[in-house]
PASEBA-1860 file (N, C-alpha, C; in nm, 3 decimals):
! residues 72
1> XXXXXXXX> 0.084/-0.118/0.000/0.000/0.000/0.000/0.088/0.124/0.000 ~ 0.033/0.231/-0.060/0.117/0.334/-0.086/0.097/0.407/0.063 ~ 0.218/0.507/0.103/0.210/0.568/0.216/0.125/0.673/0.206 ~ 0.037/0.733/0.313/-0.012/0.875/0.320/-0.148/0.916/0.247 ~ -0.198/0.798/0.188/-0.325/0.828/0.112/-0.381/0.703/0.157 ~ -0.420/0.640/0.240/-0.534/0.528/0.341/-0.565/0.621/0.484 ~ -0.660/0.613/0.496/-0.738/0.660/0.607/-0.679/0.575/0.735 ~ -0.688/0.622/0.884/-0.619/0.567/1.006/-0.722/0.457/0.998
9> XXXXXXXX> -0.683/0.341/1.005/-0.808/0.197/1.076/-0.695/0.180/1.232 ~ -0.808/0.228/1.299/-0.787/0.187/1.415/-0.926/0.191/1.497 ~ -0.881/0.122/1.644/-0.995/0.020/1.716/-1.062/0.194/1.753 ~ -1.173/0.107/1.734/-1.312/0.233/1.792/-1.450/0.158/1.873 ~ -1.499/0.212/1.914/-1.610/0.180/2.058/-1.784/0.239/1.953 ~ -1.852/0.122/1.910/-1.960/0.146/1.910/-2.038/0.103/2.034 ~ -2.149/0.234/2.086/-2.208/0.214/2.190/-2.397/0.231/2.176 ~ -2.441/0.168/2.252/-2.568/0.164/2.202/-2.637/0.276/2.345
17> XXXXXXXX> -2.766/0.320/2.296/-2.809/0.399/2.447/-2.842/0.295/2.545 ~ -2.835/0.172/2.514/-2.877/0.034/2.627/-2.739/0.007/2.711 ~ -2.652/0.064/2.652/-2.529/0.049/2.759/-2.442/-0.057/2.660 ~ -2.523/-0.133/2.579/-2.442/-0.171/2.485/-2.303/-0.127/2.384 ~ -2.165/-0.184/2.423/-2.119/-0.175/2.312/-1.999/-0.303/2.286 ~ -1.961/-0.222/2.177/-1.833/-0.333/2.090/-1.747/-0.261/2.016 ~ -1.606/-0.316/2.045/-1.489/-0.274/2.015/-1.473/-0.370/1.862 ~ -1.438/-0.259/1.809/-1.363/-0.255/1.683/-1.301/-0.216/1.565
25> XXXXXXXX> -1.300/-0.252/1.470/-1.170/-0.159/1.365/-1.248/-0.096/1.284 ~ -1.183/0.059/1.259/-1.265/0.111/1.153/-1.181/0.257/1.154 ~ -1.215/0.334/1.045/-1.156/0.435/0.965/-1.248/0.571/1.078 ~ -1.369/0.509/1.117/-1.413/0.676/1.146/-1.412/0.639/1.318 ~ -1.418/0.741/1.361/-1.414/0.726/1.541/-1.555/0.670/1.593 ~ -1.543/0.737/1.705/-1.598/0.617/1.835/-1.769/0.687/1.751 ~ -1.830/0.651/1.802/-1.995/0.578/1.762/-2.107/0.549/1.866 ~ -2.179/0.617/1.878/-2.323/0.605/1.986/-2.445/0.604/1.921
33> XXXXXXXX> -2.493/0.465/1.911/-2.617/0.448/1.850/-2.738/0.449/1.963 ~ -2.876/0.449/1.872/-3.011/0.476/1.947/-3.058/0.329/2.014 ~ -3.028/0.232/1.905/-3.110/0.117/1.915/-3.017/-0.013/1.878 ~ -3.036/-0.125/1.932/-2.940/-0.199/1.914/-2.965/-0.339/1.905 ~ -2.954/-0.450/1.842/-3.019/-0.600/1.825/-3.054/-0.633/1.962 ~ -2.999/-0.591/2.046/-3.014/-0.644/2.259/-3.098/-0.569/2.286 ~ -3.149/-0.383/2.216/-3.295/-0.370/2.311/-3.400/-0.336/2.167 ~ -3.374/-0.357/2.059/-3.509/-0.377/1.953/-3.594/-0.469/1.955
41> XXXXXXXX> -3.737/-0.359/2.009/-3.803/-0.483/1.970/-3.853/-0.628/1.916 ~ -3.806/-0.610/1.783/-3.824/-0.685/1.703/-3.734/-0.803/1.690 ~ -3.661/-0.807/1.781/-3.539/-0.887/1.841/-3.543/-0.935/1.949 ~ -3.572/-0.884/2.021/-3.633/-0.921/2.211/-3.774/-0.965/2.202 ~ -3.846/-0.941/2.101/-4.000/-0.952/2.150/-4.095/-0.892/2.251 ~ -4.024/-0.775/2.277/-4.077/-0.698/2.389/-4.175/-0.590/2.338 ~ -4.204/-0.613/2.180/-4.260/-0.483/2.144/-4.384/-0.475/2.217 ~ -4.397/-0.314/2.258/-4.573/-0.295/2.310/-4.618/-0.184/2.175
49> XXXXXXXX> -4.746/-0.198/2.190/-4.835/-0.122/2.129/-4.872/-0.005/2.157 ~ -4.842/0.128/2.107/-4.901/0.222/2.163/-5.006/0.301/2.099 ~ -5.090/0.340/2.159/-5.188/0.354/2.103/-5.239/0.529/2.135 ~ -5.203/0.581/1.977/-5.151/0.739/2.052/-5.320/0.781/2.031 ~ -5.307/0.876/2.091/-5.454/0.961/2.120/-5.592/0.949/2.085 ~ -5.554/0.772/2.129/-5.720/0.665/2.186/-5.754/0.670/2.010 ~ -5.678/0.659/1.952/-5.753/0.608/1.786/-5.854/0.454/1.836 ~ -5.796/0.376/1.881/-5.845/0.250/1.907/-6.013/0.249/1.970
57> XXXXXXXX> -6.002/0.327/2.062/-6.085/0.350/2.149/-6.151/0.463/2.041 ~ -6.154/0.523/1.996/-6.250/0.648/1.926/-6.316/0.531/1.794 ~ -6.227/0.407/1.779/-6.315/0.348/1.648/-6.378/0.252/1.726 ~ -6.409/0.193/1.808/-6.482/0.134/1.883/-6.592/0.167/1.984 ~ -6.601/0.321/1.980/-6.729/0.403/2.017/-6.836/0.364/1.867 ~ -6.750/0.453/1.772/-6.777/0.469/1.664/-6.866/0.382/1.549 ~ -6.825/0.236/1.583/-6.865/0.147/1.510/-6.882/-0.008/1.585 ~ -6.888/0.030/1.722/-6.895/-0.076/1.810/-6.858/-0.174/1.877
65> XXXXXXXX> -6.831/-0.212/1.985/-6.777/-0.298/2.055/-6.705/-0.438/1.999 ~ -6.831/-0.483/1.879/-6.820/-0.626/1.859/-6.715/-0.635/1.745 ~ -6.671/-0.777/1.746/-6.563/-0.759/1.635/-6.615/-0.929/1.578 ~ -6.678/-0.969/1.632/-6.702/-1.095/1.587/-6.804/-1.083/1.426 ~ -6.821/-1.150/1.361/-6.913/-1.143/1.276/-7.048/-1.267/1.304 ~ -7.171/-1.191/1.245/-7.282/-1.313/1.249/-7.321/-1.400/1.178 ~ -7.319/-1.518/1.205/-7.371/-1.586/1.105/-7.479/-1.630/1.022 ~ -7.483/-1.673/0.892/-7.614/-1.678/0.894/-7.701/-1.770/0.840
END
């Protein structure tokens, strides 16, 4: 490799806001992410539902309790 034109690879710290992180090699510095395979939902199975300003509840005034269908 030629001298003076490759970028520094050296060890750097990605960190997650879960307290998560991991050491390793790379060209750009240290790293603080939002979300991380250990607290995403969709990975843990912990997702909850939120249900912003009672949509759920305003369509079930609206068009009624039942969700079953009748037969006939």
């Amino acid at each position: 490799m030629k001298k003076g034109i490759h970028p520094d690879y050296r060890e750097v710290t990605f960190t997650c806001a879960c307290g998560f992180t991991v050491k390793t090699r790379s060209t750009a510095g240290d790293r603080m992410f939002d979300i991380c395979s250990n607290c995403h939902p969709l990975y843990t199975g912990r997702q909850k539902l939120v249900d912003t300003a009672g949509r759920v509840d305003r369509y079930r005034k609206k068009y009624g309790q039942g969700t079953t269908r009748k037969s006939d």
